[in-house]
Gaussian input, Z-matrix of N, CA and C with variables (Angstrom, degrees):
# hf/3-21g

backbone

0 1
 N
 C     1     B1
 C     2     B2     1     A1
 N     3     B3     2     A2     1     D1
 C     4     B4     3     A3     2     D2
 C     5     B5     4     A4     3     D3
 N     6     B6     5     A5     4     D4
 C     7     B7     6     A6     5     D5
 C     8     B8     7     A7     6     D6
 N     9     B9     8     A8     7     D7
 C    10    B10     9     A9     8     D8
 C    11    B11    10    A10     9     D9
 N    12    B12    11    A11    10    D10
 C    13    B13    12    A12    11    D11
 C    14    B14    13    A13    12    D12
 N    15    B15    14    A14    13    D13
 C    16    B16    15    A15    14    D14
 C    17    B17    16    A16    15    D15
 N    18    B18    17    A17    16    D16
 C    19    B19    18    A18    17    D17
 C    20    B20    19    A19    18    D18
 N    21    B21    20    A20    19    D19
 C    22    B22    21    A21    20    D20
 C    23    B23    22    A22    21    D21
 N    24    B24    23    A23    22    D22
 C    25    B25    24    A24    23    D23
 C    26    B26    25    A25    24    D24
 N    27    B27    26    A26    25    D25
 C    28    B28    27    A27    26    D26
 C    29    B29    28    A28    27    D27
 N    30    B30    29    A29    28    D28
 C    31    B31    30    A30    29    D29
 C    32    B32    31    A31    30    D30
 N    33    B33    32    A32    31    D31
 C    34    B34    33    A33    32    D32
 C    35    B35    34    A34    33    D33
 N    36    B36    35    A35    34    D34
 C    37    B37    36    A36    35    D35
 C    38    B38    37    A37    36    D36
 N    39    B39    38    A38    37    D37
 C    40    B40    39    A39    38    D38
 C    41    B41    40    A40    39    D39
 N    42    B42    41    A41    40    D40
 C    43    B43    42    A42    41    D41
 C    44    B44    43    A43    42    D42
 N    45    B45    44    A44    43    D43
 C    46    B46    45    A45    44    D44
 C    47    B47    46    A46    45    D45
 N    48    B48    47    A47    46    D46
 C    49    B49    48    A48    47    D47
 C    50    B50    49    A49    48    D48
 N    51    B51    50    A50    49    D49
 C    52    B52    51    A51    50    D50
 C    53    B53    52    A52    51    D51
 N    54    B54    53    A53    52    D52
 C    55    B55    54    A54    53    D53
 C    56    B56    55    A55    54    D54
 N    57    B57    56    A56    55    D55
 C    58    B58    57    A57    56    D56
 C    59    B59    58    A58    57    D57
 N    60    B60    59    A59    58    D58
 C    61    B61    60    A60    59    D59
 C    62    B62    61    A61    60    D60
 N    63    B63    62    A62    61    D61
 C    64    B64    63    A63    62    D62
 C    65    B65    64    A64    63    D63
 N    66    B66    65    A65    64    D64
 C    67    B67    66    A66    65    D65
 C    68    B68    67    A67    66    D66
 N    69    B69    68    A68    67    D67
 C    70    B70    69    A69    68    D68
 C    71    B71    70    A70    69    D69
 N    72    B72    71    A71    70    D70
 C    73    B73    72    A72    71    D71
 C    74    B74    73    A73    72    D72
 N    75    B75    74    A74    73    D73
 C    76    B76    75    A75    74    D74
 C    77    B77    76    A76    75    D75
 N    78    B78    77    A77    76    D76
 C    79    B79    78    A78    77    D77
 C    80    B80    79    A79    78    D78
 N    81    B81    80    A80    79    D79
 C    82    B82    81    A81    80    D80
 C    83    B83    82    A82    81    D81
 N    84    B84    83    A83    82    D82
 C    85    B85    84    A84    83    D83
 C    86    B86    85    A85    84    D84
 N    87    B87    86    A86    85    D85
 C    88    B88    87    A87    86    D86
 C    89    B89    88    A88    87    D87
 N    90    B90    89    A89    88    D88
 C    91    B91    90    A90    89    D89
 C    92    B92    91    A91    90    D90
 N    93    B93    92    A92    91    D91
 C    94    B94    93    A93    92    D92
 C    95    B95    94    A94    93    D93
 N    96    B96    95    A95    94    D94
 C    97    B97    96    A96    95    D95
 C    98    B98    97    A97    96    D96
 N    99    B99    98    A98    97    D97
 C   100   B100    99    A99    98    D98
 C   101   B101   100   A100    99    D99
 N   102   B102   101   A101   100   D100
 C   103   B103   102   A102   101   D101
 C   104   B104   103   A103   102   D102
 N   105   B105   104   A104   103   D103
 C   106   B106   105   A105   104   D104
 C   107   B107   106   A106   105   D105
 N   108   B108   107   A107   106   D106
 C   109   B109   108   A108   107   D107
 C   110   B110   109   A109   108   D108
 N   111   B111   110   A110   109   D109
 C   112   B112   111   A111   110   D110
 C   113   B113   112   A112   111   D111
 N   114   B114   113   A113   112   D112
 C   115   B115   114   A114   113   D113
 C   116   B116   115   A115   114   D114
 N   117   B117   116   A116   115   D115
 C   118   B118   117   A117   116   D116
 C   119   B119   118   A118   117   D117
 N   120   B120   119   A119   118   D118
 C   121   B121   120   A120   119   D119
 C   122   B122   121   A121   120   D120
 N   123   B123   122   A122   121   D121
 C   124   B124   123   A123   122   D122
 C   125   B125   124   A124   123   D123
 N   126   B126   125   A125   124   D124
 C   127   B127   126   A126   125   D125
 C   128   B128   127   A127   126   D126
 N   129   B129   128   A128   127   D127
 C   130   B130   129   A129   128   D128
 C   131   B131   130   A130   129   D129
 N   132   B132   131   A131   130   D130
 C   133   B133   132   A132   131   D131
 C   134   B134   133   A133   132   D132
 N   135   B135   134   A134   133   D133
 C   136   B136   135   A135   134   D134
 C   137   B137   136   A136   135   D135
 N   138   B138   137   A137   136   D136
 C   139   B139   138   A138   137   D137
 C   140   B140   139   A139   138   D138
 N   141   B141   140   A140   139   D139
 C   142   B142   141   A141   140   D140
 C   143   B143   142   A142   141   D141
 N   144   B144   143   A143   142   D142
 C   145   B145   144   A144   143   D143
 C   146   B146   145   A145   144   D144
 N   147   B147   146   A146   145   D145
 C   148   B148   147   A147   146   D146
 C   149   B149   148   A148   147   D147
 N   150   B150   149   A149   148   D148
 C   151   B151   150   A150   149   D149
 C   152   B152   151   A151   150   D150
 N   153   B153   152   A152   151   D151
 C   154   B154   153   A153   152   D152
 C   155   B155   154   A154   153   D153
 N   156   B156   155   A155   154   D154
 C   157   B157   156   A156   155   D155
 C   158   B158   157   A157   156   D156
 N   159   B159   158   A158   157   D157
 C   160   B160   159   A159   158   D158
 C   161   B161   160   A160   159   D159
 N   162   B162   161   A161   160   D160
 C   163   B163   162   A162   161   D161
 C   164   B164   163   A163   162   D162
 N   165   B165   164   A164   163   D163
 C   166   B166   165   A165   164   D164
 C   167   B167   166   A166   165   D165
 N   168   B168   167   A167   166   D166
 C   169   B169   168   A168   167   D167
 C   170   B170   169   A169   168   D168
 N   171   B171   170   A170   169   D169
 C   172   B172   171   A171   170   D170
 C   173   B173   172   A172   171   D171
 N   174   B174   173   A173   172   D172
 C   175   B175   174   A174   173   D173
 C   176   B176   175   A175   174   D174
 N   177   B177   176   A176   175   D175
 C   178   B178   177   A177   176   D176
 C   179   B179   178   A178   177   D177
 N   180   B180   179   A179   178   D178
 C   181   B181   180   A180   179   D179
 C   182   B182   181   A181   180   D180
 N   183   B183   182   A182   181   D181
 C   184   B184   183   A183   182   D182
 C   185   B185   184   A184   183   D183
 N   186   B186   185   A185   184   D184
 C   187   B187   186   A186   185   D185
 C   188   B188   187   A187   186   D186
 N   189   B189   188   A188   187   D187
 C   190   B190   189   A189   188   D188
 C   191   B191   190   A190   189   D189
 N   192   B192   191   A191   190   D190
 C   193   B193   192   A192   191   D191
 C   194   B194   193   A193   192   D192
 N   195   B195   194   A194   193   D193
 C   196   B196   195   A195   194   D194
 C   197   B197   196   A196   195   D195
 N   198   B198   197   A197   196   D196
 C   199   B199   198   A198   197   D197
 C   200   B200   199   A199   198   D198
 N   201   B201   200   A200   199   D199
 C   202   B202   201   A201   200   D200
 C   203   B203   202   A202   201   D201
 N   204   B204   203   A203   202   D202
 C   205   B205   204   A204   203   D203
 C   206   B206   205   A205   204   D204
 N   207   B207   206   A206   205   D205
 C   208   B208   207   A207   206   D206
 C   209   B209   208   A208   207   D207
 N   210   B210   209   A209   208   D208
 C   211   B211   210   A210   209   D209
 C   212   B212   211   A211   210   D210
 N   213   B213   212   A212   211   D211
 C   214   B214   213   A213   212   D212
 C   215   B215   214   A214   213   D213

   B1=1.4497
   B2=1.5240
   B3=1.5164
   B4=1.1891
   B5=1.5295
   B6=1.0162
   B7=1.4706
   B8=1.1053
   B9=1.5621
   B10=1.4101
   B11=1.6652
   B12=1.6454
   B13=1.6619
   B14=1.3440
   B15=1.3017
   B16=1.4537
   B17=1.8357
   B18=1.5931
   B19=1.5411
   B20=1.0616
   B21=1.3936
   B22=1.5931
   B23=1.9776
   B24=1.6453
   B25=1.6733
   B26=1.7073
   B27=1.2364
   B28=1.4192
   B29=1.4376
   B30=1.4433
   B31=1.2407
   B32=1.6855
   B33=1.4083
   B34=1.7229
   B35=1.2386
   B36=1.5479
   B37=1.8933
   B38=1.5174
   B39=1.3389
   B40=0.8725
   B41=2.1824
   B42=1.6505
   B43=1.2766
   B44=1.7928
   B45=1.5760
   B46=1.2611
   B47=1.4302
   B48=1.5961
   B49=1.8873
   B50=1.4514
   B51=1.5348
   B52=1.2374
   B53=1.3270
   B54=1.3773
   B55=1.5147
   B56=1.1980
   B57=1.2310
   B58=1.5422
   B59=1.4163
   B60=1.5693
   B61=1.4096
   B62=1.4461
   B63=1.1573
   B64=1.8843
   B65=1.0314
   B66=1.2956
   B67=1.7785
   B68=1.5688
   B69=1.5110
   B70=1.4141
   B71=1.9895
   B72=1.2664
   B73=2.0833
   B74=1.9055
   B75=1.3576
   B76=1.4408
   B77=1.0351
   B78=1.4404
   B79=1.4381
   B80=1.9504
   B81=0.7765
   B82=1.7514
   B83=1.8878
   B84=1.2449
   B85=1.5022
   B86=1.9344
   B87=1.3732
   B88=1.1362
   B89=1.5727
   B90=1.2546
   B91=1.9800
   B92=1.0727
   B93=0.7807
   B94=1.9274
   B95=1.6131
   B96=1.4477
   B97=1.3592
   B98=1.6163
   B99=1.4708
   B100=1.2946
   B101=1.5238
   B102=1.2008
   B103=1.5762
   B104=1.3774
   B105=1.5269
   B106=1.6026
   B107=1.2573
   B108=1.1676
   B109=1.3705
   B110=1.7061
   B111=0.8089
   B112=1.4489
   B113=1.3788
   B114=1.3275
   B115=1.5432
   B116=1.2043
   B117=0.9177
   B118=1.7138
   B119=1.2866
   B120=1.3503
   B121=1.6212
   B122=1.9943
   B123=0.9731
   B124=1.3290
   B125=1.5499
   B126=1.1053
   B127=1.4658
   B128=1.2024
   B129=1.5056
   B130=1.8067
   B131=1.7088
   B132=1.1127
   B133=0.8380
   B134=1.8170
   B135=1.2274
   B136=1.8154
   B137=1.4502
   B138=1.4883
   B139=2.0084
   B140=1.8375
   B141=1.1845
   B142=1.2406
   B143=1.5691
   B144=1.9385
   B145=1.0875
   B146=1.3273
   B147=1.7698
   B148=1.6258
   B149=1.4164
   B150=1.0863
   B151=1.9494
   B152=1.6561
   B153=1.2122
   B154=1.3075
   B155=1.9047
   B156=1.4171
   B157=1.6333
   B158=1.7741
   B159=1.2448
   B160=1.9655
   B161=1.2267
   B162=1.5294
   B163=1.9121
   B164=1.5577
   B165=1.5263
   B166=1.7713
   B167=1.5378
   B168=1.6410
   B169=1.5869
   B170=1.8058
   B171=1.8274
   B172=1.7241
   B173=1.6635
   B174=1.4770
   B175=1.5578
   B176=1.3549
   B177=1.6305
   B178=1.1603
   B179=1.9883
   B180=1.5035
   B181=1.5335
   B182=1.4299
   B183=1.4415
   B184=0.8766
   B185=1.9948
   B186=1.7155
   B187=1.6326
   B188=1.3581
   B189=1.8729
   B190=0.8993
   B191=1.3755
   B192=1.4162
   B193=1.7243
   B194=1.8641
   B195=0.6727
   B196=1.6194
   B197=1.4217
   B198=1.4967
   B199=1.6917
   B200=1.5148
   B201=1.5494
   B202=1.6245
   B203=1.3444
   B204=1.2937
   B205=2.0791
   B206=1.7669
   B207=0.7485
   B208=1.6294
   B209=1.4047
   B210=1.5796
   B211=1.4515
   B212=1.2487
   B213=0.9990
   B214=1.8022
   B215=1.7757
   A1=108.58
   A2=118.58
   A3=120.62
   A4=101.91
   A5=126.27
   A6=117.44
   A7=138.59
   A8=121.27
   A9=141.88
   A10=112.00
   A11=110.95
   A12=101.66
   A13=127.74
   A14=125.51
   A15=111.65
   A16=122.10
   A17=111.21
   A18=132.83
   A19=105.69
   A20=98.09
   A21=99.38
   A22=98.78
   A23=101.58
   A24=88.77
   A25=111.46
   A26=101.32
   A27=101.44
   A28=119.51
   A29=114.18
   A30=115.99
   A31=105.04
   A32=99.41
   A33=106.95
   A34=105.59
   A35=94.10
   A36=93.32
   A37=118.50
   A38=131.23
   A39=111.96
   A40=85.72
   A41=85.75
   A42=87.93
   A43=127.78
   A44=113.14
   A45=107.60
   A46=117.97
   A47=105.62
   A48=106.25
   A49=88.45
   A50=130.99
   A51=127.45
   A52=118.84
   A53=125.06
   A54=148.07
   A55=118.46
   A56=144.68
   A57=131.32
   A58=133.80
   A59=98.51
   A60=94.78
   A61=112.21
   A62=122.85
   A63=132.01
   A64=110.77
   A65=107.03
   A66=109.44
   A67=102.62
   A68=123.54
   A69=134.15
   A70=103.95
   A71=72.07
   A72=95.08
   A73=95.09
   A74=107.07
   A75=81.26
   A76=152.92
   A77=127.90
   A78=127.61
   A79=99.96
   A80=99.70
   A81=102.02
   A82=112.31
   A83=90.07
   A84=91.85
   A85=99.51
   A86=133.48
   A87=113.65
   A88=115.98
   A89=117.93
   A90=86.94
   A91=103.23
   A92=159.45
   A93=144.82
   A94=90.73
   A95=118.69
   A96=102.44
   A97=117.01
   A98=133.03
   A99=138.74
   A100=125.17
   A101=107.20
   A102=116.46
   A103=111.53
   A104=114.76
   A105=126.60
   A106=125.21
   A107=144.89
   A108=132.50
   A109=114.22
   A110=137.69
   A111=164.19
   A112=107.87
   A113=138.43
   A114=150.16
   A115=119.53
   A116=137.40
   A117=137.17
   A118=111.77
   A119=123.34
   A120=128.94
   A121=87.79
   A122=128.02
   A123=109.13
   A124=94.84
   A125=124.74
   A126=125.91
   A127=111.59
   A128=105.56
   A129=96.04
   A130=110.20
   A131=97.70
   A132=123.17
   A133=148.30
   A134=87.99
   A135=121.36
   A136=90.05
   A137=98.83
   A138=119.38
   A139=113.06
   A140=99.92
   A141=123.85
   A142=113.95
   A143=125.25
   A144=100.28
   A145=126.65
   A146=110.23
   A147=91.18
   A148=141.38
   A149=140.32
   A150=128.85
   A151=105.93
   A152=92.55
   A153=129.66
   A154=112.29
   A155=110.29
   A156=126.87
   A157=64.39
   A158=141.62
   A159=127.85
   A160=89.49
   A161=140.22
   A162=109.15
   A163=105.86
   A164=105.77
   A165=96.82
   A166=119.22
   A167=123.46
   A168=92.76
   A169=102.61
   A170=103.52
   A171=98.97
   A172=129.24
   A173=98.00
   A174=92.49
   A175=123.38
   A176=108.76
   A177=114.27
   A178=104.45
   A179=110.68
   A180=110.65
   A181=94.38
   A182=129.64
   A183=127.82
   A184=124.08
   A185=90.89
   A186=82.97
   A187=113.04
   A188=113.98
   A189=105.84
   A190=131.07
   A191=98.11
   A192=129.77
   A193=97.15
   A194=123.71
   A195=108.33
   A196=83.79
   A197=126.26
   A198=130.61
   A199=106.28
   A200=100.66
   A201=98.22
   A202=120.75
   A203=101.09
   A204=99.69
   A205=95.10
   A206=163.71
   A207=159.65
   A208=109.94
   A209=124.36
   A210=123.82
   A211=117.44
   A212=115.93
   A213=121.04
   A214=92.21
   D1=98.22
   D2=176.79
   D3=59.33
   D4=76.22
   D5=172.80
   D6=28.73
   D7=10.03
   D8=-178.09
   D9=-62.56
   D10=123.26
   D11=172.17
   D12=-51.39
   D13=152.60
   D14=171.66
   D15=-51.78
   D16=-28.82
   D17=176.88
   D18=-131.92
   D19=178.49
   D20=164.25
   D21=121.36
   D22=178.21
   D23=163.77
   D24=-153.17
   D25=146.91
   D26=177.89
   D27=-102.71
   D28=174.73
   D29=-169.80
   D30=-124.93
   D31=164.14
   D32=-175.68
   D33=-12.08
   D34=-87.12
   D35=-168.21
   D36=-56.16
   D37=2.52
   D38=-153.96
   D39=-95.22
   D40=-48.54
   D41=170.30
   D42=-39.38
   D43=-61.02
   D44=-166.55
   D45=-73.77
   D46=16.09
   D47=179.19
   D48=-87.36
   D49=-21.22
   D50=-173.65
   D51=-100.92
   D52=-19.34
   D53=160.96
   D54=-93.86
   D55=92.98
   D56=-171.08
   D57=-80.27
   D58=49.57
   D59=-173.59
   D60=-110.70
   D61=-167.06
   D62=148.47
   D63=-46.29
   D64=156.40
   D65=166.73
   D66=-80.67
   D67=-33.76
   D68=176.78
   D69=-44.43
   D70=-69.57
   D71=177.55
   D72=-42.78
   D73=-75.40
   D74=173.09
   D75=-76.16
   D76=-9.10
   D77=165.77
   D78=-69.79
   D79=-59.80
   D80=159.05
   D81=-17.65
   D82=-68.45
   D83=-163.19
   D84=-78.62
   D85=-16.19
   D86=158.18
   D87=-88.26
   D88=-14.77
   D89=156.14
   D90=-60.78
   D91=-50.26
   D92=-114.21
   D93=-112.77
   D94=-22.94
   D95=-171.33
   D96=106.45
   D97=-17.26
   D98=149.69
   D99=-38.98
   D100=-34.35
   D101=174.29
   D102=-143.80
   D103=139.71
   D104=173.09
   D105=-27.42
   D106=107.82
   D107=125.20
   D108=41.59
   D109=-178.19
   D110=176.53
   D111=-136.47
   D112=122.12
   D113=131.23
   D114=-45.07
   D115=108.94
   D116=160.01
   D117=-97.91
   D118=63.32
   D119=169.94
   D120=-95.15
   D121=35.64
   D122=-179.49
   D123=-131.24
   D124=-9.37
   D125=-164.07
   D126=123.42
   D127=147.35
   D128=-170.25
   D129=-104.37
   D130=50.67
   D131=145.45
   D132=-108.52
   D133=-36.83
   D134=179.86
   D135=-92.18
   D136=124.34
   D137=163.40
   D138=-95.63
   D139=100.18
   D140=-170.34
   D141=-114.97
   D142=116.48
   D143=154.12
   D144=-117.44
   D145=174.14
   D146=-179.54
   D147=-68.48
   D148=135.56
   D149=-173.93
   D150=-25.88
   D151=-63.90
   D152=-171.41
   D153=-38.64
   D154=-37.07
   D155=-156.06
   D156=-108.87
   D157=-71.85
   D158=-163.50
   D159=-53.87
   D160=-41.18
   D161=-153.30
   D162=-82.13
   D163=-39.76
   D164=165.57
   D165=-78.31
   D166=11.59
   D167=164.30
   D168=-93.68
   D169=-26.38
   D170=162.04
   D171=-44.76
   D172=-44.60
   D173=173.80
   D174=-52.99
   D175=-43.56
   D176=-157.10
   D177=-79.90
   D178=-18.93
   D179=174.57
   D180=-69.15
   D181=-51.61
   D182=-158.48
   D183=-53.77
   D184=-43.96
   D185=172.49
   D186=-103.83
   D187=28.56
   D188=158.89
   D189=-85.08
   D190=-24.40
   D191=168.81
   D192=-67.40
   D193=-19.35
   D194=-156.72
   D195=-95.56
   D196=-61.34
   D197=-164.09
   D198=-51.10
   D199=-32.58
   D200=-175.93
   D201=-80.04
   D202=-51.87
   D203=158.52
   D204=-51.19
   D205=-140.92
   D206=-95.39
   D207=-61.09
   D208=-2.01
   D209=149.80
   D210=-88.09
   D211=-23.10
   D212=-174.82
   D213=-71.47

C-alpha cells in the first residue's frame, strides 16, 4: 500500500503525504478520535505513528470512499 513498510513508524510529514490534510485538520482530527493517536516509542519527545495504525486508517478511508460511491 503505497510503498508503506510492513513495521516501522512514520512521522507527521511523512503521514500527511499519505493523508491529505493540514497538520491543524490533523492534530484536530486525532483529538476527536478521526485519526490515531501518536506512538512515542521514539522518545517522548519525537511524534511518531505506527505503519501499521496509517495502513488501517487507509483501509478504512478507503472503503469508506467505496460505500459512498455505491450510494451515489
Amino acid at each position: 500500500m503505497q510503498g508503506l513498510p510492513e513495521t516501522g513508524y512514520l512521522r507527521l510529514k511523512q503521514v500527511l503525504t499519505l493523508i491529505p490534510v493540514s497538520r491543524s485538520t490533523w492534530w484536530a482530527g486525532v483529538r476527536c478520535g478521526r485519526y490515531p493517536k501518536p506512538t512515542y516509542a521514539l522518545g517522548e519527545r519525537i511524534t511518531a505513528w505506527s505503519v501499521e495504525d496509517i495502513r488501517a486508517l487507509l483501509s478504512k478511508v478507503a472503503v469508506t470512499k467505496v460505500d459512498s460511491e455505491r450510494a451515489a
